[in-house]
N, C-alpha and C positions, 0 to 999 in steps of 0.2 A: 446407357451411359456412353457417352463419344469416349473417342480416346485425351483429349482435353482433359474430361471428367474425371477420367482414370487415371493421367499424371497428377492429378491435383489430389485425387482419394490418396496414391502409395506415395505422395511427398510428406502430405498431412501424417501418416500414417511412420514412416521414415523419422517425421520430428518428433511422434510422439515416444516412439520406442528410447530414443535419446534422451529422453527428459529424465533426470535421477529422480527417483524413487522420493516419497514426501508425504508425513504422514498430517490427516486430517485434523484440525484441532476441534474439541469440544468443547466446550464452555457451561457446565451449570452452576446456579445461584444457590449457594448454602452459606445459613443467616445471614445473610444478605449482599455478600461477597461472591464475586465469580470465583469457579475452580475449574482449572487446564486438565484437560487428559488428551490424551491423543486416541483417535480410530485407528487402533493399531492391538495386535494381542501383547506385543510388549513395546511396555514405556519407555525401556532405554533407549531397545532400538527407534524408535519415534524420536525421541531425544536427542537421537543422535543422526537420524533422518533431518532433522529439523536445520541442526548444526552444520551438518555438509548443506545444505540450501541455501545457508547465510554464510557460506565460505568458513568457515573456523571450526577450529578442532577444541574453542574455550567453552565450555557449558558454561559458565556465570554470564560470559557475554550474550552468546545464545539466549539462556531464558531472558536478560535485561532487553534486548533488542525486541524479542517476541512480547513483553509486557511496553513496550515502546508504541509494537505495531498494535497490539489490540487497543491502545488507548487512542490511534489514527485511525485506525481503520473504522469508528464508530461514526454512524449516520445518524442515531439518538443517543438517546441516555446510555441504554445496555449496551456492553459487547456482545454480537452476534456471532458466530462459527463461523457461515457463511462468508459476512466479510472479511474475519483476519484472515481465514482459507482464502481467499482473493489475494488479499495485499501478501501473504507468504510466498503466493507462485510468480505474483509481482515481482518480488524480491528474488526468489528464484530466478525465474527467466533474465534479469539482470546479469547473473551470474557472478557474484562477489567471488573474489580467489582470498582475499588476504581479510585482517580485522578492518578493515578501514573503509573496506569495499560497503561493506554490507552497511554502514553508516550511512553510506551516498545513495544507498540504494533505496534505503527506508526513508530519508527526506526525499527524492523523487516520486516514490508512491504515496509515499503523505501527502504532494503536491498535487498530484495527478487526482488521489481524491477526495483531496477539498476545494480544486477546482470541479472534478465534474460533479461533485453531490453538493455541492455552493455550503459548504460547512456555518459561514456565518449569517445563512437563511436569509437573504432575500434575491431568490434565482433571478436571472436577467441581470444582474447588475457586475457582469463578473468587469465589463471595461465599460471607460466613458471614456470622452472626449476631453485632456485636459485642454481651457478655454482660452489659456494665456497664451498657451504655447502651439497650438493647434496640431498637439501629435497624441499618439493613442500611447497612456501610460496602461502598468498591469493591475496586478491582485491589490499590490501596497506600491504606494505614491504620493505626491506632492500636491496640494491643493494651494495654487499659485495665487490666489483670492487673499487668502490669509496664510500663506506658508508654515501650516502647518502639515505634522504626517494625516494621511488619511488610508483609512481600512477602505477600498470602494467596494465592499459587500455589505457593510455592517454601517458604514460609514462612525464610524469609531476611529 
């Protein structure tokens, strides 16, 4: 390892010691409905791990926001562990202080990936070319042909 190698290992290492604490969420299906637990020996503290991640000291907020992100965070039908454990460190690394924060924080990650898992299934089509206007519109826009709204994923 260069010494390059080495400031880059104890900066990596530096950012991780800083990260608070977060516990894993689990997700299994009993009749037919997911159930939350956290990887953690106790649940409050999980609970309350979860609630400092997403800025607030409200537990009702907290669980709504985490039944918010497991309902974004889904790349199929099922919620996965794997992905709301993503979108929560998402939310985390944002770093909400107050109730409001963690709002902004969760529509950013819900952004982020329904743009990169193409949520309304048909990949490549995240931008076109609007033709009237000749400039690059985004996700939702204007189909200058017939004005009306157009989804350019789904085209819905």
């Amino acid at each position: 390892m260069n010494a390059a190698e080495a400031a880059a290992v104890a900066a990596f290492a530096a950012r991780r010691e800083s990260v608070a604490p977060i516990a894993s969420p689990k997700i299994e299906t009993r009749s037919g409905l997911p159930q939350f637990s956290f990887d953690h020996a106790s649940q409050a503290v999980a609970h309350a791990l979860i609630a400092n991640a997403l800025g607030t000291g409200n537990a009702g907020l907290a669980l709504g926001i985490l039944a918010q992100l497991t309902d974004v965070s889904r790349t199929g039908t099922e919620a996965k562990a794997a992905e709301l454990d993503f979108m929560l460190r998402l939310v985390q690394g944002i770093g909400p202080q107050d109730e409001i924060e963690p709002l902004l924080a969760v529509q950013m990650a819900a952004i982020h990936n329904a743009t990169m898992t193409r949520r309304c299934g048909q990949p490549g089509q995240v931008w076109r070319m609007c033709a009237a206007t000749q400039i690059s519109v985004g996700v939702h826009g204007i189909d200058h042909t017939s004005w009306r709204p157009l989804c350019f994923w789904c085209a819905r």
